[in-house]
C-alpha positions in Angstrom: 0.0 0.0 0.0 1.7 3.2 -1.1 2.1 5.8 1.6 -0.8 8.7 1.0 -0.8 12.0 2.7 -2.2 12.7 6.2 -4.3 15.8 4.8 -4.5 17.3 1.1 -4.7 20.9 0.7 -8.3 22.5 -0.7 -6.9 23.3 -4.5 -5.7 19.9 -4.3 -8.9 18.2 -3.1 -11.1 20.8 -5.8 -8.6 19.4 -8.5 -10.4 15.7 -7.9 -14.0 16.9 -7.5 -16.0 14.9 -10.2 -16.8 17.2 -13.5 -19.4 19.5 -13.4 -22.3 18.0 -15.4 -22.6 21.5 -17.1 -19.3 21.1 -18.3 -19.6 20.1 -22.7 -17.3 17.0 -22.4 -18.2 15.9 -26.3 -15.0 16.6 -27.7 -12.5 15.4 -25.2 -13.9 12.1 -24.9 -11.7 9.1 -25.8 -13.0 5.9 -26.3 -10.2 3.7 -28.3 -8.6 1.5 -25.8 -5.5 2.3 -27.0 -6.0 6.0 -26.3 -7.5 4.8 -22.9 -4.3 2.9 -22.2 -2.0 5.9 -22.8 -3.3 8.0 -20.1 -3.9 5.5 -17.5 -0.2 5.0 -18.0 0.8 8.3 -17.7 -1.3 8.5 -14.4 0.8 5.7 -13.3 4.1 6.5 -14.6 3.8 10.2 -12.9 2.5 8.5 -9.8 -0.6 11.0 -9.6 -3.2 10.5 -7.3 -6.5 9.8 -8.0 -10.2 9.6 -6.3 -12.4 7.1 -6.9 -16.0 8.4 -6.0 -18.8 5.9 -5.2 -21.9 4.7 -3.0 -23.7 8.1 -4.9 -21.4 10.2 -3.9 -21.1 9.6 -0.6 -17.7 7.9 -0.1 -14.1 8.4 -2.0 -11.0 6.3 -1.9 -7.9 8.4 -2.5 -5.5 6.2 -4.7 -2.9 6.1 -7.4 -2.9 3.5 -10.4 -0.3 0.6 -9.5 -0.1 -0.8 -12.9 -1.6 -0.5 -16.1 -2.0 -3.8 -18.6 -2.9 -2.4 -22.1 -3.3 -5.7 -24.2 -5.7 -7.3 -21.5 -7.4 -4.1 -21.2 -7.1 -4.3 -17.0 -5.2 -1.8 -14.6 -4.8 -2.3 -11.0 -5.0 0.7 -8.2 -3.9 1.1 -4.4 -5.7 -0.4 -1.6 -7.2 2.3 0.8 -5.7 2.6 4.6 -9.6 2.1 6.0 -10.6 -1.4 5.4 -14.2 -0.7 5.8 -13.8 1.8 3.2 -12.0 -1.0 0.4 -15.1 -3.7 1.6 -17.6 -1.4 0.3 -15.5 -0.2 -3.1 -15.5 -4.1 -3.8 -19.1 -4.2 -3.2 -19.9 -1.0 -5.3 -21.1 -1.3 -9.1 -20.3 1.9 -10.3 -17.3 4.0 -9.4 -16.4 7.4 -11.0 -12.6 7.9 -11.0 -11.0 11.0 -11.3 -7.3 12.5 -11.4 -5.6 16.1 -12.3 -2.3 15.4 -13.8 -1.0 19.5 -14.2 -4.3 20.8 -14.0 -5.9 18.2 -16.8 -9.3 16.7 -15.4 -9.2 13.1 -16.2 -12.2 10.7 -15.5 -13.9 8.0 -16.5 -15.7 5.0 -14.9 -15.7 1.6 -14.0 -17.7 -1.4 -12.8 -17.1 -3.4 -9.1 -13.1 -3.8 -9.1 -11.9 -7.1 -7.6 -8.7 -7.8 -5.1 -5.6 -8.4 -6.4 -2.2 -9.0 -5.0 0.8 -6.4 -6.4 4.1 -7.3 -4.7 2.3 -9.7 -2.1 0.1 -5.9 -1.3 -3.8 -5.9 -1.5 -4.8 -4.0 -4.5 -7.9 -3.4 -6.5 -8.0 -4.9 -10.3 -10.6 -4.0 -12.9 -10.7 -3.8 -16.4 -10.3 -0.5 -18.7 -13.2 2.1 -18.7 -15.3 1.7 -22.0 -14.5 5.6 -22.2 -12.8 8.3 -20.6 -12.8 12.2 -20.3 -9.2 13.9 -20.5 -10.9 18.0 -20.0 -8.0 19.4 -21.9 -7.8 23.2 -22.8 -5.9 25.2 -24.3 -4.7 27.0 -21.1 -4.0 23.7 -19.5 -1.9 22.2 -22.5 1.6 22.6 -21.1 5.3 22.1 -23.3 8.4 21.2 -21.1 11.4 24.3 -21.4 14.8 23.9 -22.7 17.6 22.1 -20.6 20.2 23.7 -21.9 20.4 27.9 -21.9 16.8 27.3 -19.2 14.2 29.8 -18.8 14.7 31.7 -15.5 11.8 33.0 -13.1 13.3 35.6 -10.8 11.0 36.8 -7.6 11.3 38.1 -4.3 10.0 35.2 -1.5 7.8 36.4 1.3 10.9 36.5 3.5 12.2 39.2 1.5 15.1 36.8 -0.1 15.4 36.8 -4.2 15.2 34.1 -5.9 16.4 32.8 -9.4 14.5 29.1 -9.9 14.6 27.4 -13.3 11.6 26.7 -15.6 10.6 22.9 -16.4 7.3 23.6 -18.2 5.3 26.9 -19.2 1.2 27.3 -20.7 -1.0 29.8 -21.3 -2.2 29.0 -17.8 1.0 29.2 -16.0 4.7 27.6 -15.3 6.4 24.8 -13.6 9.1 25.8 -11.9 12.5 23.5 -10.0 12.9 24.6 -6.5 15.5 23.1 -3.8 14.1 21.9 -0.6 14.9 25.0 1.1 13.5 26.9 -1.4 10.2 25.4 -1.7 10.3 25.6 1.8 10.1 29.4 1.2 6.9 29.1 -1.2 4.3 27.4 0.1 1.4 26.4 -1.8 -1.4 29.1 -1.7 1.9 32.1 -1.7 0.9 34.8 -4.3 4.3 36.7 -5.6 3.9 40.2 -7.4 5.9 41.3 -9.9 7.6 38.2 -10.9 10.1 38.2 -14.1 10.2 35.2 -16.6 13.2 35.5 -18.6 12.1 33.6 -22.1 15.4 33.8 -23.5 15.3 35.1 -27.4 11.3 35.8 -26.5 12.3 37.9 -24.0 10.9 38.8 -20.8 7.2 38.7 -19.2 6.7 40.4 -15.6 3.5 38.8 -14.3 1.9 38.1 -10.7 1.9 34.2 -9.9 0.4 31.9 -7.2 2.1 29.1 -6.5 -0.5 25.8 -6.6 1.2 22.8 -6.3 4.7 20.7 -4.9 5.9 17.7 -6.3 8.6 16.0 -4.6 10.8 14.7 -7.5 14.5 13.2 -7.6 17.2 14.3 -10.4 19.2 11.8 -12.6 22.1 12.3 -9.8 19.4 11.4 -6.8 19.0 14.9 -5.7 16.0 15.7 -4.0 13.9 18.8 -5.6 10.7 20.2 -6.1 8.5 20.8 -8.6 5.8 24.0 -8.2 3.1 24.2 -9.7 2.1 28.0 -10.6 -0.8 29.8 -12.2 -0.8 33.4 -13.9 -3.1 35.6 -12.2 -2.7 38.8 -14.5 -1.2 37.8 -17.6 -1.4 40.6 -20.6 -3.2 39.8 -24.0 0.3 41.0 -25.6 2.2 39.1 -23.1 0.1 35.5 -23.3 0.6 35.9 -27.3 3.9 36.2 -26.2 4.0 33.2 -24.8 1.6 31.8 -27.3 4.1 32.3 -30.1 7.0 30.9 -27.6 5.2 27.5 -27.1 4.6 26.7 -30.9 8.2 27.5 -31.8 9.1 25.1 -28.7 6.6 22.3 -29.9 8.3 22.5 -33.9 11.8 22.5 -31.9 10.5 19.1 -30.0 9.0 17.4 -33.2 11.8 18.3 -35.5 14.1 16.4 -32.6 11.7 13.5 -32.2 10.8 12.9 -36.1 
């Protein structure tokens, strides 16, 4: 069973709240297994927790996706810490799953799952939604920044310290950003910093107001710990997010020309 945390923050919890049914799901609905497949995978592979919502509503298991079997058409996900609370998932015919990878809303849903043993663990087992909703916009689609020559973010902390932290990923919705431990420790989630300066390289430079939204605990190629964070634009310019605009389709033609 794969350590959860004690308490998720309220942005985190709103991120796995089911989809509004106002919301005109139509056109991001994917229904080839194969399609399917791909993003239960990338749930897994990124380790991205995910809520499974059943008895009408009334209960949710927080879980991630342990392992996803595309040719048999079955994944398995994490056993729950309240035993009461796995009983009646196994016992419950209709479960709405949802997840948030970067701000995406996936969901989908699936019949009664059955136990399973990963790694002599209890698990849950059940077999590939016959559809599934990946709620992608255009402000949430997200392109990962150079390595080498990277995109800077320069802000002053609420302690009054400046600091220089490294872009991973930007969108029209906001940037990812590579902190230290002691710098994340600086910027909590739910910190709003004015007046921040994105250096874009040969795009040049955007000053814009961020809050920061998320951490991810992640590991480098040498096995140093860092963080990823999560942050969203709360005044961008119409000039400045064509800016951007521009930036991320010369980025994406850069990545595809490299990649065939």
């Amino acid at each position: 069973m794969i350590a959860l945390p004690a308490a998720m923050t309220e942005p985190e919890l709103s991120a796995l709240h089911q989809i509004s049914d106002n919301e005109e799901v139509g056109r991001y609905r994917l229904a080839n297994p194969l399609e399917v497949g791909a993003v239960l995978r990338q749930l897994h592979n990124r380790a991205d927790f995910m809520t499974v919502h059943f008895a009408h509503g009334k209960q949710l298991l927080l879980t991630r996706i342990l392992m996803v079997d595309v040719p048999s058409r079955m994944f398995c996900f994490d056993w729950g810490g309240q035993d009461a609370l796995n009983r009646a998932l196994l016992a419950s015919d209709r479960n709405i799953c949802v997840a948030a990878p970067d701000g995406v809303k996936v969901q989908f849903v699936i019949g009664r799952p059955r136990e399973a043993r990963i790694d002599g663990q209890p698990a849950f087992i059940s077999s590939f939604p016959e559809d599934l909703i990946k709620l992608q916009r255009r402000e949430y689609f997200r392109i990962e920044t150079p390595l080498a020559n990277p995109f800077l973010c320069r802000m002053t902390a609420p302690n009054g310290r400046a600091l220089s932290l490294q872009l991973h990923d930007l969108s029209l919705g906001g940037i990812g950003l590579w902190a230290s431990p002691a710098e994340a420790r600086q910027l909590e989630r739910g910190t709003r910093l004015e007046d921040t300066v994105i250096e874009l390289g040969a795009a040049g430079t955007v000053q814009v107001d961020l809050e920061i939204c998320s951490h991810r605990p992640m590991l480098s190629r040498s096995g140093e710990e860092r963080f990823h964070l999560g942050c969203r634009f709360l005044n961008l310019t119409r000039s400045a997010e064509a800016g951007v605009q521009r930036l991320m389709a010369q980025l994406e033609r850069e990545r595809k020309a490299l990649t065939g």
